[in-house]
N, C-alpha and C positions, 0 to 999 in steps of 0.2 A: 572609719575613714571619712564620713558623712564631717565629720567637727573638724578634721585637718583641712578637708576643702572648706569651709566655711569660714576657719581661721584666716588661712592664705588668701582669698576673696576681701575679707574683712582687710588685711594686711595691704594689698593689692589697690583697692577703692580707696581708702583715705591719704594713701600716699598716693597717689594718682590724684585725688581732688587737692591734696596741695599743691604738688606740680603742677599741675591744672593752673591755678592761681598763679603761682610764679609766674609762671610763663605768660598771663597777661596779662600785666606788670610791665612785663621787658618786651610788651608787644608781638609777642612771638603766636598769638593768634590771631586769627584775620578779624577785621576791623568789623565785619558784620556778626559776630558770634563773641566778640570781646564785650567783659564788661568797663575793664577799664582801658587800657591798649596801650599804656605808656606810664613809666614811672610819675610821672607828676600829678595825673590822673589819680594815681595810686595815691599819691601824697593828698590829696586834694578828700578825698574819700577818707581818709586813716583819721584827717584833723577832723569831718561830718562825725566820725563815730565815738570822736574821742573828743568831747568840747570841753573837757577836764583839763585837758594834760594841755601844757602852755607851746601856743604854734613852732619855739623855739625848738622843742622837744619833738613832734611832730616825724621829721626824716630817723629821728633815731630810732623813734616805736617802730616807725614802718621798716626799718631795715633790721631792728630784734625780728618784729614780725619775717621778715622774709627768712633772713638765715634761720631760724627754728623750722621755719616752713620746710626747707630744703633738708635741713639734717635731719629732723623727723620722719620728713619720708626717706632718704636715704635707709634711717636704719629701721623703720618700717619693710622696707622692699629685702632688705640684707635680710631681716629676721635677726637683729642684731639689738640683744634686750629686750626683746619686741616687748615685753610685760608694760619695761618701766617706762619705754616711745609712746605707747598707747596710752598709758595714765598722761604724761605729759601732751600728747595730743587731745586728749581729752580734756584736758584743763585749757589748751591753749583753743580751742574750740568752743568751750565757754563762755572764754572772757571775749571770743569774737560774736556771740549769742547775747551774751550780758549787754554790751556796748551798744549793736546796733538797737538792741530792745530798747535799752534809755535813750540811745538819741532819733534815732528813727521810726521804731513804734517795731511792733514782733510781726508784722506781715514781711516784711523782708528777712526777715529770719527763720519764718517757716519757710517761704518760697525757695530759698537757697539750702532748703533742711539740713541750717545747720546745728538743731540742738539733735534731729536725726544724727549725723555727724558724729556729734562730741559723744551720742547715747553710744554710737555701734566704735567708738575710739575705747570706753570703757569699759563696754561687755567684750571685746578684744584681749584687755590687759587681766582679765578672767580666764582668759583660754590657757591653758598650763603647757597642754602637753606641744611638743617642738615640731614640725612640720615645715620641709624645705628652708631654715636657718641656720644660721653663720652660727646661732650660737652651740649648735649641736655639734660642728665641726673642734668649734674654741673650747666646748667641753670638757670633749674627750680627748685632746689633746692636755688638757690639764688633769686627765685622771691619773 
């Protein structure tokens, strides 16, 4: 029982720290606990960490970035794939660990633990057995 609550926590946390993000993006946290608190903000921060990718390109990362964000944690929180959302969390947590390392140095990547993050996105997509998801439902429905 001890690994099904661990699982769902694990499930619970990483889709909550995306949301989390989303939501201060589109401002929806108060302005004293936001990092960023509005989309341009956001834009503005996506170009710091990506001074690769050409400014033109810039809203497009940042709004891949956001819709993965959201549908990740949606089928995180569902338990819907949860295997294959976690590896792709995990990857997509990477390349946000990867980015801020090269352009802004690994202290703001530990501080935000996001390679913690991406580590507990893929010890996630190792947990097998089904605990409060969709997919258990969608299962057995196809047996």
């Amino acid at each position: 029982m001890v690994k099904k609550i661990i699982k769902l926590f694990l499930r619970l946390a990483i889709a909550a720290g995306f949301l989390s993000a989303v939501a201060d993006r589109f401002g929806w946290w108060p302005a004293d606990v936001s990092a960023w608190g509005n989309w341009n903000s956001f834009l503005e921060y996506t170009e710091i960490i990506n001074p690769w990718i050409p400014i033109s390109l810039i809203p497009t990362v940042a709004i891949v970035a956001t819709v993965a964000e959201v549908v990740f944690a949606l089928c995180l929180l569902l338990g819907f794939k949860t295997e294959f959302f976690a590896k792709l969390s995990g990857i997509l947590l990477m390349l946000f660990a990867l980015s801020m390392t090269f352009s802004t140095g690994v202290k703001g990547v530990f501080d935000y633990s996001v390679f913690s993050a991406a580590a507990a996105a893929f010890a996630l997509s190792l947990l097998k057995e089904k605990y409060l998801e969709i997919d258990t439902l969608l299962h057995k429905k196809t047996d």
